[in-house]
N, C-alpha and C positions, 0 to 999 in steps of 0.2 A: 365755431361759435356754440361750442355745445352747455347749453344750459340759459341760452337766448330765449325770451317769450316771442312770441311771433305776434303781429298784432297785425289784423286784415287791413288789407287795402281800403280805403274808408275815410270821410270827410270826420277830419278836424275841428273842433273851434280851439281858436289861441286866444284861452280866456285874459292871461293877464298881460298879453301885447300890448292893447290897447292901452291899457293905462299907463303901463310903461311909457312909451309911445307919447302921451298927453306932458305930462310930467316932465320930459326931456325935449320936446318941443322947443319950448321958447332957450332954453339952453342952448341948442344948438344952434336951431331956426328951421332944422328940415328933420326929418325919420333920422335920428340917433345909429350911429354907424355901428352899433353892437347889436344892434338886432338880428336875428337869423334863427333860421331854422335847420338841424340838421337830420339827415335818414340813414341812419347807415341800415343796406337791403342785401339782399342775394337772393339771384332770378330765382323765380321757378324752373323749373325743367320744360317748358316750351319757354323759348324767346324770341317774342316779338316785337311788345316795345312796353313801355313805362309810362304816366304823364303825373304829375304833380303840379298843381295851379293855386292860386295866391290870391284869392277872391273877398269881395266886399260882402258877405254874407253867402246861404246856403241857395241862395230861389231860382229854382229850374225854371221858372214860366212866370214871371219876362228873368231872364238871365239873370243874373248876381254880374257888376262889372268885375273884369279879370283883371287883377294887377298885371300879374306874369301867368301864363304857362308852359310849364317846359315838356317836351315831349322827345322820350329816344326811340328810335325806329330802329331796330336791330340790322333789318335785311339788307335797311339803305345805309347803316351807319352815320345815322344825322341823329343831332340831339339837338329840334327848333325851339323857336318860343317864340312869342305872342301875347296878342293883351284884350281884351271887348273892352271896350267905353259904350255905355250908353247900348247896348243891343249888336254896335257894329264891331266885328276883329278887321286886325290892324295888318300891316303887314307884315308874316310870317318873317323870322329870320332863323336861316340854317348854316350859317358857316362859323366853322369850329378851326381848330387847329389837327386836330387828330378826336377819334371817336374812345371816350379814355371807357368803357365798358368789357367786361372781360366776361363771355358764358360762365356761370357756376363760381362768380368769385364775389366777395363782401366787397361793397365799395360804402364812402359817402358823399353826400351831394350838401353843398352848405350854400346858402342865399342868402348874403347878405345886402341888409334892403340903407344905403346911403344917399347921397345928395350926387349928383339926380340919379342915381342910376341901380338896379341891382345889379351885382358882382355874383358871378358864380363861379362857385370852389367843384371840384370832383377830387378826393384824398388829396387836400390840401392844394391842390394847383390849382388855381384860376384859369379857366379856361374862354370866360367872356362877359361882359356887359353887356345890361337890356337897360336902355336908357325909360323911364317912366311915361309912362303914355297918359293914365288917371290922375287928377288933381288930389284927389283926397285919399292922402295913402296912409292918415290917420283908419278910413273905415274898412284896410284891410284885417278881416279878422276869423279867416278860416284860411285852411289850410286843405285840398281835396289830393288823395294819394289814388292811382287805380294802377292797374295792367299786371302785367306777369314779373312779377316780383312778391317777398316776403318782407314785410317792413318788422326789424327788429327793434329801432330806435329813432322815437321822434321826441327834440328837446329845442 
């Protein structure tokens, strides 16, 4: 990937989601099935784990409600997700089909947000659905990247 800008691990806002989003509404009747977000990454050199979450704004203190967050735990080889409504998290879920992450290799991770549910891609393959837990998934409108990884592409 040589000649890739690396851009830090770091909260997002997804400024023209939203409107998008508004605009395909009544079209549809639910979050327009082209939505998505993709990361294509490559770990750092310690691997421990990643997390990426799908939040209603940025506010640490009372929380921002969490659409999705997904988290891969290297050591254990799980990639969970989760959701907060309201201050409270939901029930964690961790089963995959295999853990698709490989030390020291470019991957991407694609979330695509439809009726009811989001889909998630890892290079193309679907690996699961997180059925929606938040009502309003028009006021998802950030995007939070962290852990040991390099984010070279968010679109």
């Amino acid at each position: 990937m040589s000649g890739a800008v690396t851009l830090p691990p770091a909260t997002y806002t997804l400024g023209g989601f939203n409107k998008l989003r508004r605009e395909n509404l009544a079209e549809f009747g639910a979050v327009p099935p082209v939505c998505f977000w993709v990361t294509k990454t490559r770990f750092s050199r310690v691997f421990r784990s990643f997390g990426i979450s799908l939040t209603c704004g940025e506010s640490e203190d009372p929380p921002a409600d969490v659409a999705i967050e997904l988290k891969a735990v290297f050591t254990d080889r799980q990639f969970v997700r989760n959701s907060c409504v309201a201050g409270e998290w939901g029930e964690e879920q961790s089963s995959i089909p295999y853990f698709p992450f490989i030390p020291d290799q470019p991957f991407r991770v694609e979330i695509l947000c439809e009726h009811p549910r989001f889909r998630i891609f890892v290079d193309g393959h679907q690996l699961f659905d997180f059925y929606h837990r938040i009502e309003t998934l028009s006021a998802i409108d950030t995007i939070k990247i962290n852990g040991d990884l390099q984010l070279t592409k968010l679109g």
